[in-house]
C-alpha positions in Angstrom: -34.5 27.9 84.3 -32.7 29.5 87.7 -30.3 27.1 90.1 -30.4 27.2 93.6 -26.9 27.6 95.3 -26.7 24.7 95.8 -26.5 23.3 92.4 -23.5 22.2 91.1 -23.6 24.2 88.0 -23.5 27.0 90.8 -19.9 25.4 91.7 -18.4 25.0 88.2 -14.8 25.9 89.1 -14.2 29.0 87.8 -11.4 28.9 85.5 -14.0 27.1 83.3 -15.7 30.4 82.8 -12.7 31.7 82.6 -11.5 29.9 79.8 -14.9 30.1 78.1 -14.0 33.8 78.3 -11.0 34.3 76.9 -12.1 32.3 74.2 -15.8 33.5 73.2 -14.6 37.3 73.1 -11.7 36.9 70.9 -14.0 35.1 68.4 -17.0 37.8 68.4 -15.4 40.4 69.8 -12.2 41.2 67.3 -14.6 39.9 64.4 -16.9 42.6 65.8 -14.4 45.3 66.1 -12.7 44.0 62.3 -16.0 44.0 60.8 -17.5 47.0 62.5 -14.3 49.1 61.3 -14.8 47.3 57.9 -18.1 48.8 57.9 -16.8 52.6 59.0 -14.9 52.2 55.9 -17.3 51.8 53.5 -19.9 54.4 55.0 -16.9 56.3 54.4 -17.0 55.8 51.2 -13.8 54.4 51.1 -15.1 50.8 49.5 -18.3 49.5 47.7 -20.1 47.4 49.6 -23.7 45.9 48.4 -26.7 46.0 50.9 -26.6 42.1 50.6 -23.1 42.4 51.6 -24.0 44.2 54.7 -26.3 41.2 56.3 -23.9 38.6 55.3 -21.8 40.2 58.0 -24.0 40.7 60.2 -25.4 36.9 60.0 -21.4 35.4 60.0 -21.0 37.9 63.4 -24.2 36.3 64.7 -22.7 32.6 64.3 -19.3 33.8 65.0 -20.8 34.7 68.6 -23.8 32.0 68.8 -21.9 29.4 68.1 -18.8 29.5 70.4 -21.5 30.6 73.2 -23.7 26.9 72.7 -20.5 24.9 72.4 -19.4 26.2 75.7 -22.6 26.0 77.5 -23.1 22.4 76.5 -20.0 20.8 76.6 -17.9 22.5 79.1 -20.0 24.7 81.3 -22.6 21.8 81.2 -25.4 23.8 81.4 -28.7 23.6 79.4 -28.4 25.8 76.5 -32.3 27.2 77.1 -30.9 28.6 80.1 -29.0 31.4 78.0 -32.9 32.9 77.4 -34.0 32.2 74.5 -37.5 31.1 75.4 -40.5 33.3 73.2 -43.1 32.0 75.7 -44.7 34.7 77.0 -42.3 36.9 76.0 -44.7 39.0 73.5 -44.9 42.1 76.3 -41.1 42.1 77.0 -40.7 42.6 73.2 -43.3 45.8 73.2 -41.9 46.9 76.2 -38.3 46.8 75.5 -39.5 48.6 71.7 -41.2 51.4 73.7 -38.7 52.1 76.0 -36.4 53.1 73.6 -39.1 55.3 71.4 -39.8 56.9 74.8 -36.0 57.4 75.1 -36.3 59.5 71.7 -39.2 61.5 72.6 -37.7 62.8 75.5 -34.1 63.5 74.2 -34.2 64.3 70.7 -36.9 67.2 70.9 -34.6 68.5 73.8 -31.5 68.5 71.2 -33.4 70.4 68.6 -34.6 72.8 70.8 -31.4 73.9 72.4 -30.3 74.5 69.1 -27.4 71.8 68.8 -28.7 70.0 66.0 -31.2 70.7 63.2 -33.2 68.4 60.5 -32.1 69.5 57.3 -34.5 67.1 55.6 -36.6 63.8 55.5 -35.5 60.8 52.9 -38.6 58.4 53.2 -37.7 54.9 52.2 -39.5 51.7 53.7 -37.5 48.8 51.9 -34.3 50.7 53.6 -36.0 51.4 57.2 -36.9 48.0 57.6 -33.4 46.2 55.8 -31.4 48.4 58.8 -34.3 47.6 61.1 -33.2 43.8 60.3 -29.7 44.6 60.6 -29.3 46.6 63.9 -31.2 43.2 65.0 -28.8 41.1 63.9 -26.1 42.9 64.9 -27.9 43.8 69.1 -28.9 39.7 69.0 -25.7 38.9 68.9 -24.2 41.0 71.5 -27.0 40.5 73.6 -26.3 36.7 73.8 -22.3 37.3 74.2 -22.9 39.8 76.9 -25.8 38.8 78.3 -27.1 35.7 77.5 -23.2 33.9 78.3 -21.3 36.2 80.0 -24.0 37.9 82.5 -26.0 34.8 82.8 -22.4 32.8 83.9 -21.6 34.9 86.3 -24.7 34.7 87.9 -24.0 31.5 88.7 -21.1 32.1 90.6 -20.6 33.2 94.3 -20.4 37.0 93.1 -23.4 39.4 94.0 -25.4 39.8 90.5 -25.2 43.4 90.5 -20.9 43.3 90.6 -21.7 40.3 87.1 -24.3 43.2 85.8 -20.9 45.9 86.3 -18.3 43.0 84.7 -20.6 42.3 81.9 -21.1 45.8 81.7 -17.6 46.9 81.3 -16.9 43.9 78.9 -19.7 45.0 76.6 -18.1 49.1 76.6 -14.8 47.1 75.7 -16.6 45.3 72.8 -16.9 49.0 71.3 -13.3 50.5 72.6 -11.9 51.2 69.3 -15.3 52.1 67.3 -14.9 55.9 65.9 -14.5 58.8 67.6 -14.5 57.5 71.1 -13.3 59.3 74.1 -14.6 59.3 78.3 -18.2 59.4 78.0 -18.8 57.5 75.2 -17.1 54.7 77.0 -18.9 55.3 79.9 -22.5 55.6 78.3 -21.7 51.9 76.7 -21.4 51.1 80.3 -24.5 51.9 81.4 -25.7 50.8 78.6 -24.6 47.5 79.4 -26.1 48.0 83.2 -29.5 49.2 81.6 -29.8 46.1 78.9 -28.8 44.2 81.3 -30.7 45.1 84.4 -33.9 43.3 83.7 -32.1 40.4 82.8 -30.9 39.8 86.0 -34.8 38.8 86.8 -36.3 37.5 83.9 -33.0 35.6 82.6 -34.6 35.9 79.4 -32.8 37.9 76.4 -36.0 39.4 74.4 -36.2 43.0 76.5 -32.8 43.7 76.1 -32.7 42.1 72.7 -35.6 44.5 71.4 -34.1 47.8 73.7 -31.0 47.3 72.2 -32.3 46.9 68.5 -34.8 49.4 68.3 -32.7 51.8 70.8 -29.7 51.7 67.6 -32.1 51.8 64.7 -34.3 55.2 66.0 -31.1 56.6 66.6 -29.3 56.1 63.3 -32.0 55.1 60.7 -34.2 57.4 62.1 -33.2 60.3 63.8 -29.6 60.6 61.5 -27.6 60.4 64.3 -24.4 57.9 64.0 -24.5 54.9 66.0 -21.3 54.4 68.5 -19.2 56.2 65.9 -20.0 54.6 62.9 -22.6 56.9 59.9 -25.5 54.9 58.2 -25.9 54.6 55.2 -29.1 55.6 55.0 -31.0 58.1 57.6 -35.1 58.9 57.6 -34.0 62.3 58.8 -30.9 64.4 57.5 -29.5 66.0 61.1 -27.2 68.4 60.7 -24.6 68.4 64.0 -24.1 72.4 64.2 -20.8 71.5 66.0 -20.0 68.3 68.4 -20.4 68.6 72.2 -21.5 66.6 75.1 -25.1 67.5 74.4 -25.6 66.1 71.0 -23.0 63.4 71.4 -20.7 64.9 67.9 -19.7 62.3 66.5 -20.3 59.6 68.1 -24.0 59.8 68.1 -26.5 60.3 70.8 -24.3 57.9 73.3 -21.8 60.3 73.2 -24.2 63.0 75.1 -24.5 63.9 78.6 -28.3 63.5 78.1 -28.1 60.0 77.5 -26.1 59.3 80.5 -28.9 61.3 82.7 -31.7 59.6 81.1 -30.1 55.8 80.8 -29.4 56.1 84.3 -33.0 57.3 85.1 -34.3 54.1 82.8 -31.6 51.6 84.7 -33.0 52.5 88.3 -36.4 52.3 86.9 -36.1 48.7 85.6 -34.1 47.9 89.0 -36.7 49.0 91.1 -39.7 47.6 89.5 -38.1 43.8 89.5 -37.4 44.5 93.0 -40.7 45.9 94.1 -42.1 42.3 92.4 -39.7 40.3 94.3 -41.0 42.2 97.5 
C-alpha cells in the first residue's frame, strides 16, 4: 500500500516517529548488540551454549524487534501494519532474486580472494543438518533487522517530507550503528554496513516489500560464514562448510571481520546498489 502526499499519514507530526525511534532501537538494538556479543563469547569458547540455545535467541530478538515495530505502527503511527511489507503475493521472484544476488556476489569475490593469495581453503566439513540450522538462523536473525531497518524505520521515513534516498542514507547509517560495537570493527567495516544498508535497502524504496532484502541479507550472511568460513561482521561460526585459513588480515580479505571488512565488497556492493537503483528507475520511466 503507498500514500499519496497528501495523506495524512504523510503528515504524522514527526516527533511521533521520533519517539517510535528512540524507543524501537533501544529494545532490538542493545538486545541485538547484548546478544550478539553473548554469542562472540561462546564461539569463543568462553561458554557452552546448545544449538537449541542459539534459535531461542534468535526467535526472542525477532519478537524483541517485531513486536515493538506493530505496536507502533498500529496504535501511534496509525498506519496499517501490511504496509511494513510483509505481503508473499507475488513475491516468489523477489525471493530467488534477492538468493542469487548474493551467490553471484560470492562467485565473483571469493575466487578473486583465493587467487591473489590472501586466503586459502584448508578443508571442507560437509554437514547438511548444520548448513541448513545456520541457514534458519542467519534468517532469523536478517528478518528481524530487515523489519527494524527497513520495514519501520525506512518505510517511516518515506512517509515524511524527506527525499527517499536521504531515508535510504538515515536508515542506512542506523543499521551500521546496529553493528558499532560487533568485533573487530574499524572505518571500513562501518562503512560497508552502510552500504549495505543502501544496497538492502535500495529496492525497497520501490517495491515497499521486505522479501528481496530479507532473502539478500540472509543468504548474503550464511554463504559468507557457513559457507565460505569467513566471520560474519566480526563474530566466527560455529560451524563452516569450508575451513579458510586468513594468511594475515587486510583490506582485501576483510581479517577479521569477514568479507565486509574488504575493499572488494565495498567496490562490488556499490556496483550491486546502482544496479538495483537504476533498474527500478528505468521501470518507473
Amino acid at each position: 500500500m503507498a500514500f499519496a502526499r497528501g495523506h495524512k499519514y504523510f503528515y504524522l507530526p514527526d516527533r511521533f516517529f521520533v519517539c517510535s525511534l528512540v524507543l524501537l532501537f533501544p529494545i532490538g538494538g542493545i538486545y541485538g548488540l547484548l546478544t550478539d556479543d553473548w554469542v562472540f563469547f561462546v564461539r569463543e569458547g568462553t561458554v557452552h551454549l546448545s544449538d537449541n540455545a542459539f534459535l531461542v535467541e534468535r526467535v526472542v530478538f525477532l519478537l524483541a524487534v517485531l513486536l515493538p515495530a506493530l505496536v507502533w505502527m498500529k496504535y501511534l503511527d496509525k498506519y496499517p501494519i501490511s504496509g511494513m511489507g510483509f505481503s508473499l503475493r507475488g513475491r516468489g521472484r523477489d525471493m530467488v532474486w534477492g538468493t542469487l544476488l548474493a551467490c553471484l556476489l560470492y562467485l565473483i569475490a571469493y575466487p578473486v580472494i583465493l587467487s591473489w593469495g590472501h586466503a586459502e581453503i584448508a578443508g571442507v566439513e560437509w554437514d547438511i543438518p548444520a548448513l541448513v540450522y545456520w541457514l534458519l538462523i542467519f534468517f532469523i536473525g536478517a528478518f528481524a533487522e530487515e523489519i527494524m531497518c527497513r520495514g519501520y524505520v525506512l518505510r517511516r521515513l518515506m512517509y515524511t517530507r524527506l527525499n527517499r534516498f536521504v531515508a535510504l542514507a538515515i536508515s542506512s547509517a542506523l543499521f551500521s550503528l546496529l553493528h558499532f560495537l560487533n568485533p573487530h570493527t574499524g572505518f571500513v567495516p562501518f562503512l560497508n554496513l552502510f552500504i549495505a544498508g543502501l544496497m538492502l535497502g535500495a529496492a525497497y524504496l520501490y517495491t515497499h516489500n521486505l522479501w528481496f532484502p530479507t532473502f539478500l541479507h540472509t543468504f548474503w550472511n550464511w554463504i559468507q560464514g557457513s559457507v565460505l568460513g569467513f566471520n560474519v561482521s566480526g563474530t566466527t561460526s560455529r560451524y563452516s562448510l569450508i575451513d579458510l585459513n586468513i594468511r594475515e588480515d587486510n583490506l582485501l580479505n576483510g581479517g577479521g571481520f569477514g568479507f565486509e571488512g574488504s575493499l572488494l565488497c565495498t567496490f562490488l556492493m556499490l556496483v550491486v546498489t546502482g544496479g538495483i537503483i537504476w533498474y527500478y528507475e528505468g521501470k518507473r520511466a
